[in-house]
N, C-alpha and C positions, 0 to 999 in steps of 0.2 A: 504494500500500500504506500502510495506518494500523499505529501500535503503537499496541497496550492495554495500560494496567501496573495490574493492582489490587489496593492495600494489604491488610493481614492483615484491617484491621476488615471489608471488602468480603469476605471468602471464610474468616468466622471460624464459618462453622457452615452446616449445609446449607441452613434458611432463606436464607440470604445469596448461597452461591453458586447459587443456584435464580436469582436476581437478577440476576446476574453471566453469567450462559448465556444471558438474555433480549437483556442489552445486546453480548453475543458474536453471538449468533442474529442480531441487525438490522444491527450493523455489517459481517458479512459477507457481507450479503445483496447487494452493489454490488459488491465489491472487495476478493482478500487482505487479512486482517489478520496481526498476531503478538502474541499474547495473552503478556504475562510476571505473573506471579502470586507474590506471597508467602506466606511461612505462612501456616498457620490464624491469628487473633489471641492473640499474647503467646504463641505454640509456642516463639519463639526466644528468649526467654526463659527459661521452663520449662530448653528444653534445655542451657543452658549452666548454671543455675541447679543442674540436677542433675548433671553434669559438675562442679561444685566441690566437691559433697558428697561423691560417689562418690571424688572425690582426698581427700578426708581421712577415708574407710573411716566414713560416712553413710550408717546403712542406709537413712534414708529416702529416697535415689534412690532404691531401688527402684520406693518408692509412685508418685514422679511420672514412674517412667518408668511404671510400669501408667497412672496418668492419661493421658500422652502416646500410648499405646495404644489407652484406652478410646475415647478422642476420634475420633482418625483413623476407628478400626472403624467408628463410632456414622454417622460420617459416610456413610459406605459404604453402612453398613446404609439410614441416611435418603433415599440418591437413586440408589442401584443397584438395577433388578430383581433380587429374591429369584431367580429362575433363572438371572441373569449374575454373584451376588456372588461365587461361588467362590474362581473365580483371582485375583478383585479382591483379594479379603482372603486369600487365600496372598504373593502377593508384596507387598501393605502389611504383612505376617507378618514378611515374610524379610526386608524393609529393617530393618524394626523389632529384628529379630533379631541383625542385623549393629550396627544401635546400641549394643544391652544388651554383644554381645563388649567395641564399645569403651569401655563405660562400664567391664566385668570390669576390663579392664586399668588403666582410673585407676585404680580401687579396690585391685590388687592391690600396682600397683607406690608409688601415693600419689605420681601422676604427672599434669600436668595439660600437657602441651606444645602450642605458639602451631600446631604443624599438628597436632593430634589436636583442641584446641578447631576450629581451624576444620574439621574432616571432621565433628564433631557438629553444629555447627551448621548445616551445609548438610543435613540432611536435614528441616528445618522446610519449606526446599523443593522437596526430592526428592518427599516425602509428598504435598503441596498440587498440587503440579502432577499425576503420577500420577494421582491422584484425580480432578479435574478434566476431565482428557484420557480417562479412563475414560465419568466422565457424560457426556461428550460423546460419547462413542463409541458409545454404549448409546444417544442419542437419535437418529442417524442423521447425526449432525452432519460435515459433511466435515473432517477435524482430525487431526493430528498431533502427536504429542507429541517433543519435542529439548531433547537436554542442554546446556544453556548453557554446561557444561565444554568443550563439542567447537567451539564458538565461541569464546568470551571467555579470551584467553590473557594471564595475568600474571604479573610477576614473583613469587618466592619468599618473599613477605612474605604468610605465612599468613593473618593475620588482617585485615590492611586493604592488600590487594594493588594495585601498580600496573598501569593493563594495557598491554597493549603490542598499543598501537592499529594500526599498519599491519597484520600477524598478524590481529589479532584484526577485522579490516577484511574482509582476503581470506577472511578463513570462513564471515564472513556473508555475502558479497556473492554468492561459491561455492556457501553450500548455498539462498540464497533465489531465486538464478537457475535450480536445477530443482528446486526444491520445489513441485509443482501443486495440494498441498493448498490449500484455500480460509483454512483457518484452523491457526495455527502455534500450540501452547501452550509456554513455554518458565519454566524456573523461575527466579526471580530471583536475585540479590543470590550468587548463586555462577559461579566460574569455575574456572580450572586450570592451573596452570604448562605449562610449555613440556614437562614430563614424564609429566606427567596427575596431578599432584597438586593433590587439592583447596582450592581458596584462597576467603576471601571478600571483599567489595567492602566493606566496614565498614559504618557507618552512611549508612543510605539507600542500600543497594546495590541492591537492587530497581527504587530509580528509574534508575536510573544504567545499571543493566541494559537497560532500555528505551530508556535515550537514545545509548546505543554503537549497539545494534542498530539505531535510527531512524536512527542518521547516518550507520550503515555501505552500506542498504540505500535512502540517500536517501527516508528515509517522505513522506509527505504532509504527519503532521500526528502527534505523541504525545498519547496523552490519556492524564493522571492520574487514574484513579478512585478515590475515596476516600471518608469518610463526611462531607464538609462541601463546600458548593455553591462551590468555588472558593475562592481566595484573597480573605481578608477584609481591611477597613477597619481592623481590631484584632482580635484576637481574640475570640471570639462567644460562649465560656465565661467573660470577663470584663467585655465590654461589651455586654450586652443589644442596644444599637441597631447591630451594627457590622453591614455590608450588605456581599454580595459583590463584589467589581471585576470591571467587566467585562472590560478590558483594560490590560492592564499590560507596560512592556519588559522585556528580557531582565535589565536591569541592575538595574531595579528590582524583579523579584522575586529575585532573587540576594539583596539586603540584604536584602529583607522576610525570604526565607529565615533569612540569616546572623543577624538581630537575631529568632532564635523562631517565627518562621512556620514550620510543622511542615508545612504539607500537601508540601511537596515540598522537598528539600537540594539546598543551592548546588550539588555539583558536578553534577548530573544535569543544568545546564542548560549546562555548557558545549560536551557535543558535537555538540547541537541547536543550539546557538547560530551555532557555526563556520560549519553547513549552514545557518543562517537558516531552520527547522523549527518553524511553533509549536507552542507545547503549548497544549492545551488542558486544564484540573485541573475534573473533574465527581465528580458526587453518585450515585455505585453504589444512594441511597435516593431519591434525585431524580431519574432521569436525564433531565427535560422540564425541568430548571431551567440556566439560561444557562450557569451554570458562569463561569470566568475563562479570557481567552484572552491568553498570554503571543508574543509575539513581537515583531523588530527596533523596530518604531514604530506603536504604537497609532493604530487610525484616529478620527477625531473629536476635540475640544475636549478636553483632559484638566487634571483637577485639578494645580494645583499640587504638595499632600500625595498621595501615591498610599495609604498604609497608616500603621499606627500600631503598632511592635512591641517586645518587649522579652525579655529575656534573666534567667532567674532564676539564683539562687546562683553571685555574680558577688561575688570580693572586691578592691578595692582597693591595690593595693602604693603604697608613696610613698618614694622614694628622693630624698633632700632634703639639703641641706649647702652652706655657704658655699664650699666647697672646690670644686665643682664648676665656679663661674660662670669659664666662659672658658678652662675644662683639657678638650681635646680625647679622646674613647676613651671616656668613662663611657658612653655610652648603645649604641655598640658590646660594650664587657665585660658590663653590664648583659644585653644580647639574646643573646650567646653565652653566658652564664649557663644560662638558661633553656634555650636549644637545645639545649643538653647536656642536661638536664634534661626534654627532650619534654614541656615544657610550654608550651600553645597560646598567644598572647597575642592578647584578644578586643577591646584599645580600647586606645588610646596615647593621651596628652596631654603636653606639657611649657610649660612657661610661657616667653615672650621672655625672663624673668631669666634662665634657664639653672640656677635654684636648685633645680627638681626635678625628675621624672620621675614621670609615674602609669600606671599599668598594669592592667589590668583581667584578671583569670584566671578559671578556673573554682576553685569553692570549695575544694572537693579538693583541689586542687593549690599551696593557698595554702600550708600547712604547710613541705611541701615548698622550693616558691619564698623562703618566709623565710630558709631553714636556707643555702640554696644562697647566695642573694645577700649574705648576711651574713658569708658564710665567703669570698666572691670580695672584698668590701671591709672583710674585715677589717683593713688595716693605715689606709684612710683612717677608718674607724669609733673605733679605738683612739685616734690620731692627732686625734681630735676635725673634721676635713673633712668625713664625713656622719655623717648620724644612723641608728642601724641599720632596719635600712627595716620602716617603717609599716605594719601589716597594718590594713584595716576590710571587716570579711563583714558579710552577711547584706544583700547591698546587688542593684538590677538595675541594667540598662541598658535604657532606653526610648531609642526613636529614630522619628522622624519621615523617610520615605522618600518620595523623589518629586524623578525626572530632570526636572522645571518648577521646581523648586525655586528654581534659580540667577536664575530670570528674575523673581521674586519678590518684592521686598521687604519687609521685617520680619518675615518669617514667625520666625525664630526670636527675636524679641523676643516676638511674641502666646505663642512655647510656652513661654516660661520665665518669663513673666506670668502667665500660664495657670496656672503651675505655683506661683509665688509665692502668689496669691490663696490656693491650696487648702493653702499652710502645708509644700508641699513642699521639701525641703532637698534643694540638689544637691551633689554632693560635687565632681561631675568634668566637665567637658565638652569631647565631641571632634565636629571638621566638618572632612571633606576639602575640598583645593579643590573638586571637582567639584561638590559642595553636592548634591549629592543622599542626603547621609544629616546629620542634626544628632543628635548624642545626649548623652542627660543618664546620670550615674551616680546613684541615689536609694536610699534605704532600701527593701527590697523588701517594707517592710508598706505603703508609700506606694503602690507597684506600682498595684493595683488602684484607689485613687483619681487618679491620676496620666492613667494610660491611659482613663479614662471621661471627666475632665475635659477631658480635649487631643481625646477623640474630639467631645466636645461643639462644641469648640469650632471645630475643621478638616471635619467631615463634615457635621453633624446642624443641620438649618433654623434655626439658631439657636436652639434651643428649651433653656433651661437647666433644670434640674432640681433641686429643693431638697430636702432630706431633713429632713423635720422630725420632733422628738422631744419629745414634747407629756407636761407635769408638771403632775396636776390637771384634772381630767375633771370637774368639778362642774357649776354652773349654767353660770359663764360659758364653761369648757373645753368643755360641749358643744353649745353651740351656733355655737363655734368650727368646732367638727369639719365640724357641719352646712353652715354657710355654705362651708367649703372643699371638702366634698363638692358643692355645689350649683355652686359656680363652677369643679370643676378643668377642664372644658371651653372654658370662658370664657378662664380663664387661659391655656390651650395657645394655643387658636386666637387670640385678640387679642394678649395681653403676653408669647405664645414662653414659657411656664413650666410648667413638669410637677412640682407639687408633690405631696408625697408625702408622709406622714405614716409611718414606720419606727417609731419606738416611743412607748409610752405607757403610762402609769402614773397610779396614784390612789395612796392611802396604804395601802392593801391590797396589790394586784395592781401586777405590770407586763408586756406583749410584745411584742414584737420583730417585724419579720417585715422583713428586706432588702431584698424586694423591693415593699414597698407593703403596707400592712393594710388592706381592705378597707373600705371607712369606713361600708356600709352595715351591715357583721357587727361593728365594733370592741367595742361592750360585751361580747358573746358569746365573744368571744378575748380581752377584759381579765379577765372571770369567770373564766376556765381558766388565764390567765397565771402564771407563777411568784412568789413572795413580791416585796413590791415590798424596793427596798433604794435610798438613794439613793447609796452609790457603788457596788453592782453595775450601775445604772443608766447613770453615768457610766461605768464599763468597757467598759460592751459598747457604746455610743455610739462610744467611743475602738476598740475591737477592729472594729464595723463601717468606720472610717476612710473615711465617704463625702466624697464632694466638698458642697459647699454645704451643712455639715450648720449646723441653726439647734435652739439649744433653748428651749425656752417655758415659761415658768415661768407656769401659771394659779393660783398658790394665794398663801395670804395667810402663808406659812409662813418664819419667822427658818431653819430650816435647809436650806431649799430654797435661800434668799437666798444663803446662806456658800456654793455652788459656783459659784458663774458665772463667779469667777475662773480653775478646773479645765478648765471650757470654752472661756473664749475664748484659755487661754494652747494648746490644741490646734487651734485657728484654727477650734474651734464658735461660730457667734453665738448672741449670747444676747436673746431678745425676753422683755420681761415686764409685767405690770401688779402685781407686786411692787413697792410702794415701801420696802421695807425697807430694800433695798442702797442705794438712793440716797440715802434718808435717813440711813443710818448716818453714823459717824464720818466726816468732811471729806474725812481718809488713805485709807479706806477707798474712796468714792466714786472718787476722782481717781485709784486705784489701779487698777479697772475700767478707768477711763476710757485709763490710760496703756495695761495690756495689750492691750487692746481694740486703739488702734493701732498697739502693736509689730506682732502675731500678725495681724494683719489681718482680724480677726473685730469685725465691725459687733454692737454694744451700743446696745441700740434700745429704750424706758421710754417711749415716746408715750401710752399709756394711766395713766402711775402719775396725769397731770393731766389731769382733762376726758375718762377715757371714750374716745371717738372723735374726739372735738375735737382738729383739731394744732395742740393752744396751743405743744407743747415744741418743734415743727417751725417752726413761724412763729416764737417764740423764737429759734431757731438763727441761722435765715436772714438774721432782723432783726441780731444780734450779727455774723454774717457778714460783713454789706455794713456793719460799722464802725458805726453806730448804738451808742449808749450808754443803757441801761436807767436811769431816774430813779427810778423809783416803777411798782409795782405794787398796783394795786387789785382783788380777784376774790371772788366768792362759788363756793368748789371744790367743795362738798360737794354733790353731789346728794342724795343722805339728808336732812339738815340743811333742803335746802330743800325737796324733798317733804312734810319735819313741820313746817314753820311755815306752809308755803302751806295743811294742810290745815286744821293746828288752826282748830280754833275754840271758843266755850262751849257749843257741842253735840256736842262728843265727849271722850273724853280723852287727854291725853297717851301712854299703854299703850295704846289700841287705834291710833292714827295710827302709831306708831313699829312695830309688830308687821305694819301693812300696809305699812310700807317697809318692814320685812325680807321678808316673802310675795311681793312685786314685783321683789326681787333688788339697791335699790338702796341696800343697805347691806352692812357686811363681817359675815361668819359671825357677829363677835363686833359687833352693834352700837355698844357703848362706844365701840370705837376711834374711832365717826363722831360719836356724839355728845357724845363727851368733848374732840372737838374735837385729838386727835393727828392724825388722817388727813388733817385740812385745814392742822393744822403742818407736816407733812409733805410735803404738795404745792407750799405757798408757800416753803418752804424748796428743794425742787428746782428750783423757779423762780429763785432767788434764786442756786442756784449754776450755773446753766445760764445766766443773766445774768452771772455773774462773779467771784461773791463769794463771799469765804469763811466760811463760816455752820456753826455744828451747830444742833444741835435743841432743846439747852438755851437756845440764845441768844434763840426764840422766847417772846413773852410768849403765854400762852396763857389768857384770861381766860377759864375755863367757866360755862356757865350750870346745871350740874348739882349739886346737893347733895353735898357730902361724901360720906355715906353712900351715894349710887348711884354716884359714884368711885370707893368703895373696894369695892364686891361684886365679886367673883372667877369666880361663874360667869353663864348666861345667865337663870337661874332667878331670882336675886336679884336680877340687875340690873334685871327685868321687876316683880320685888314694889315693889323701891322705887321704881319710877315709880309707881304704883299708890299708895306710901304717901305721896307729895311730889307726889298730882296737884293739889292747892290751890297750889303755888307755881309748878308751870309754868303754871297759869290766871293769875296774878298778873303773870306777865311776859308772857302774852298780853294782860291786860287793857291796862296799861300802856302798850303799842303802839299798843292801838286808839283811846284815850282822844288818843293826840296826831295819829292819823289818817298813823298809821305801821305801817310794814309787819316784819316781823322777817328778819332777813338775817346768815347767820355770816359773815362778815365775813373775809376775809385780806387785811395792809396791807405791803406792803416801800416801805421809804424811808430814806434815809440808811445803808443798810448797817444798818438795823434792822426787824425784822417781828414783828409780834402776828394773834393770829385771837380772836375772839370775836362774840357778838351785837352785832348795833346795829338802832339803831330809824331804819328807813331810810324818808325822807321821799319823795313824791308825785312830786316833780321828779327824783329821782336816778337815773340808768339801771339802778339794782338794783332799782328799785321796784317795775315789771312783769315778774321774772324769774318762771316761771311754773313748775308741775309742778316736775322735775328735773332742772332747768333746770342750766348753770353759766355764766358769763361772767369774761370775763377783757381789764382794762384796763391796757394797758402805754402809760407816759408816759417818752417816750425824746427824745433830743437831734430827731429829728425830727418826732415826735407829740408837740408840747405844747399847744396849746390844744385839741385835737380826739384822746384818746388811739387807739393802735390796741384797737381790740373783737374779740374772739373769744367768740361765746355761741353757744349750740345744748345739744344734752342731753347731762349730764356725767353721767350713770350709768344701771344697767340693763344686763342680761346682753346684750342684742342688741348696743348701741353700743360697747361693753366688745369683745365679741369682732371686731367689726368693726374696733377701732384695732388690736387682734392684728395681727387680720391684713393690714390698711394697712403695719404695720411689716415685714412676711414680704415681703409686694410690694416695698416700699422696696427689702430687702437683695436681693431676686430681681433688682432692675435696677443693684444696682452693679457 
């Protein structure tokens, strides 16, 4: 003989239980079953919902008791022949009837008692099963329907009743040894005292219901039907990739249960457990899909971590004081506080000082718990011995489950690594000996990043996931997009990396989308997107709270610059081809640089020098392995040198400089490149990425440009006055050619001193042949002195630009 137990969502509408009669109809096609069934979905609810109102003279009981009504009827109506419904819907009438009496009487007397709530609440499934046992009847199905009252005997604790299992043993065993019906309906989560009064099984009675009657009647096997394919890896509402378990022990789905695993409650497995009975938890919308199979010892190779679960509106107590260390009773008075108090405790910890005591409750109850323990240590509190105890809500409990656990090592180092990387703060942590449970106490906005990250990193192929949030869609932003659209394949399947692009903005628009924006449709959803804002940008970045989230600054913009600190102090990285931030004030710079490594959020500028060149990476490495930088010599400007390689006395000055802006390798505002800041700028980050302390001021910046095209303001001007000063830039062309010299902008660090300007670079010198937009970069350091290190290739242009992006995305993807 099988038991079947199927949840409210399984039999919350006729659709459903149409479903539910397929998987009754096959299972007892072989062999007795005993089908236990709960309400319709969220009935028991509703019922108790209006049972409060009705006690404080609410007329709107009424209505939902009509709802509660319409429902059942509707049902009827949906899977009973029109010539059988009659009597079906006279006595769903009369039950329903006898409810409305007992609701008169809260309402009259403004009375709500622990055994009138539970007689209302059992008829969520009186109703469900009735019905059921009906359709069944009407289909020719061989079945019976029995009151689980005439079974399941408990004590007089109305609302979450004990049972009293030998009793309650011999009824079952009594009425299933001549019961010849093929199939038993039996309704859940209600039983009866020893006098026939109706009592219920509290939370998760239903299952519990199912698992008395399987261990009374020695089943084969219980199956949970429900609306999820078994017991998952994590939860499947908050972790996208969490996959079902095949097989898991008795012990370890108890904890999975205990620490939020909803498909089935701890106590439901201990009377199956006793009889070593498995369960098996299936899909009422799947029922071809493996399901989870719980019993003594799973067969086959088993993971170390079985599941990943956690517990919401969890608060914190902290019972702390000098006075404690080494004075016997505190943590006894403390737990008989609470007892008194019927309030549950969900996680204990205490430290080897013996200084304090943490305790975990449910939030509710936190109030409460203050008042109580405060008032029990009042005189050591007054007395100065403790401090009045600590309240912190709004916090979960994640826990890591899995009886391999012990045989292990380091697994709880990788989870609170895990945990550290993503900027996670733990408050509390508790590990029995048994080691098969480790749990963290954490902020429950962390929750959601917490649980995806540790799933990432205990279940899923290694594949890490980055969340990227991309500022500045222009040229080089979208060709960014493209290259990471073109390679996120690449990425999975070679470098284990699922990046993702989550939001995005231009100076207009900005959108969101949690689960990935579509990178083929992005402009089409940044057109529609909300006003851009750059701190509602950063809110909703921080309100998404993803693991690996990176933000990219693509624009040349001072206030985009001023947040980076906002991000990496929430452990966002920040990648950018900004050299604003870098260049700024020394304080500034070093400031980034310190956040960056408190918060543990990677701060990554490989592009502000060279494009896709890793001049700043090879820099690093070089400083790394102890190496000391002497001198620097580089031509950085790829602008600068696409117009001097082109000029010549067959064109002018304004048309060569207008086609390095049309080719992308210069900034929005040209001056910047050819006013020769952008290239102060880059030999200055060189010089503090070397070691030294520098600003911008300190840079000598000899420009070759007129006054007057210095000082024009916008791009209009700046373009007449080349135009009206094209006899002088021919002048400093001629000048070049006449010595059989080539023009080159020049950036020099040496002695803790740097300048940038033109020079007229002779035949033999390795800038000579620098070609197109081009850059190169020579560092003379304690071990490169007669031969420097060279880094050249193309320092500008939208392609190579977006490519050191995203060089830098990869970097942080493999830390």
């Amino acid at each position: 003989m099988n038991l079947l137990k199927f949840g409210g969502t399984s039999v919350a509408n006729a659709q459903n239980i149409n479903l539910v009669i397929d998987i009754i109809t096959k299972a007892s096609q072989d062999e007795k079953i005993a089908v236990v069934v709960s309400a319709f979905g969220n009935t028991t609810n509703m019922l108790l919902k209006t049972a409060e109102l009705a006690a404080v003279k609410d007329e709107y009981y009424k209505d939902l008791l009509q709802e509660i009504e319409n429902r059942h009827i509707q049902v009827v109506k949906d899977l009973i022949p029109v010539t059988e419904q009659s009597a079906i819907i006279s006595h769903t009438k009369r039950l329903l009837n006898y409810l409305e009496t007992l609701y008169e009487g809260c309402y009259l007397l403004r009375e709500l008692t622990p055994k009138t709530l539970a007689t209302i609440a059992s008829f969520g499934e009186l109703l469900s099963s009735f019905i059921i046992s009906k359709v069944m009847e009407t289909r020719g199905l061989d079945s019976i329907l029995k009151d689980s009252r005439e079974l399941i005997i408990t004590s007089e604790s109305y609302e979450n009743a004990q049972v009293l299992m030998k009793l309650t043993q011999e009824n079952c065993q009594s009425y299933f040894k001549t019961n010849e019906k093929q199939i038993t309906i039996l309704p859940g989560f209600i039983a009866a005292t020893e006098k026939g009064e109706t009592t219920t099984l509290g939370r998760g009675g239903s299952d519990y219901t199912a698992a008395i009657i399987a261990a009374a009647v020695d089943a084969n096997e219980l199956q949970i039907w429900t609306d999820v394919s078994g017991m998952y890896t994590a939860n499947p509402r908050i972790v996208k990739q969490a996959t079902p378990i095949p097989h898991i022990s008795y012990q370890e789905a108890m904890e999975l249960s205990h620490f939020g695993a909803k498909v089935i409650y701890p106590p439901t497995i201990q009377p199956v457990l006793d009889k070593e009975i498995p369960i098996l938890v299936k899909n009422t919308f799947a029922p071809t899909q493996e399901g989870t199979r719980i019993s003594k010892k799973p067969n086959g190779k088993q993971r170390a971590v079985k599941g990943i679960s956690y517990i919401e509106n969890i608060s914190l107590l902290t019972l702390e004081g000098s006075g404690m260390i080494g004075i016997p009773g505190f943590s006894k008075r403390l737990f008989e506080t609470l007892l008194a108090e019927q309030i549950n405790i969900i996680l204990i910890t205490q430290a080897s000082s013996e200084h304090s005591i943490c305790i975990g409750i449910n939030d509710k109850e936190a109030s409460r718990a203050k008042i109580a323990i405060d008032e029990t240590f009042a005189y050591e509190i007054a007395s100065g011995k403790v401090d009045p105890i600590l309240v912190e809500q709004q916090l979960a409990i994640i826990a890591l489950v899995g009886e391999n656990m012990k045989n292990h090592q380091g697994l709880s180092g990788k989870m609170f690594s895990m945990l550290g990387k993503n900027n996670v703060n733990i408050r509390a942590i508790a590990q029995g000996a048994s080691e098969k449970n480790i749990s963290a106490v954490i902020k429950s906005d962390d929750a959601k990043k917490a649980l995806n990250a540790l799933h990432e990193e205990f279940f899923e192929a290694k594949i890490k996931q980055l969340n990227l949030f991309v500022t500045g869609v222009g040229n080089v932003g979208e060709r960014f997009i493209a290259q990471l659209h073109q390679q996120q394949e690449y990425l999975r399947e070679q470098l284990k990396l699922n990046v993702r692009v989550v939001g995005i903005s231009n100076s207009r628009t900005m959108h969101f989308d949690a689960e990935g924006i579509d990178l083929q449709k992005w402009k089409k959803h940044l057109a529609k997107g909300e006003t851009a804002s750059l701190d509602e940008f950063h809110q909703h970045v921080k309100s998404l709270n993803l693991r690996n989230s990176i933000f990219i600054d693509i624009t040349a913009s001072h206030e985009v610059s001023k947040v980076y600190g906002n991000y990496l102090r929430n452990n966002i990285s920040v990648v950018t081809c900004n050299k604003i931030a870098c260049a700024s004030e020394y304080k500034n710079y070093q400031n980034l640089k310190r956040i960056s490594q408190k918060y543990n959020a990677p701060f990554l500028f490989e592009t502000n020098v060279g494009a896709g060149l890793p001049i700043i990476d090879t820099l690093k490495n070089v400083v790394a392995s102890g190496d000391r930088i002497h001198k620097i010599q580089a031509v950085l400007s790829g602008s600068l040198n696409f117009v001097f390689n082109n000029l010549s006395d067959q064109n002018t000055f304004h048309d060569v400089v207008t086609q390095a802006q049309e080719e992308g390798y210069t900034e929005p505002d040209p001056k910047i490149d050819l006013s020769g800041v952008d290239v102060a700028r880059k030999i200055l980050i060189l010089a503090r990425e070397s070691g030294y302390i520098l600003e911008l001021e300190d840079i000598l910046n000899d420009s070759f440009l007129p006054e007057e095209t210095l000082n024009t303001d916008n791009n209009e001007d700046f373009y007449a006055s080349l135009t009206k000063h094209e006899a002088h830039f021919q002048q400093i062309f001629k000048e070049a050619n006449e010595k059989k010299c080539r023009l080159k902008y020049v950036a020099t660090f040496e002695n803790g001193k740097a300048n940038v300007g033109l020079q007229h670079i002779p035949s033999d010198h390795p800038f000579y042949n620098l070609e197109g937009s081009d850059n190169i970069v020579l560092f003379f350091t304690d071990r490169y002195v007669a031969q420097p290190l060279q880094i050249k290739g193309a320092g500008a242009g939208a392609e190579v630009t977006a490519s050191g992006i995203f060089a830098d995305v990869i970097r942080i993807g493999k830390f």
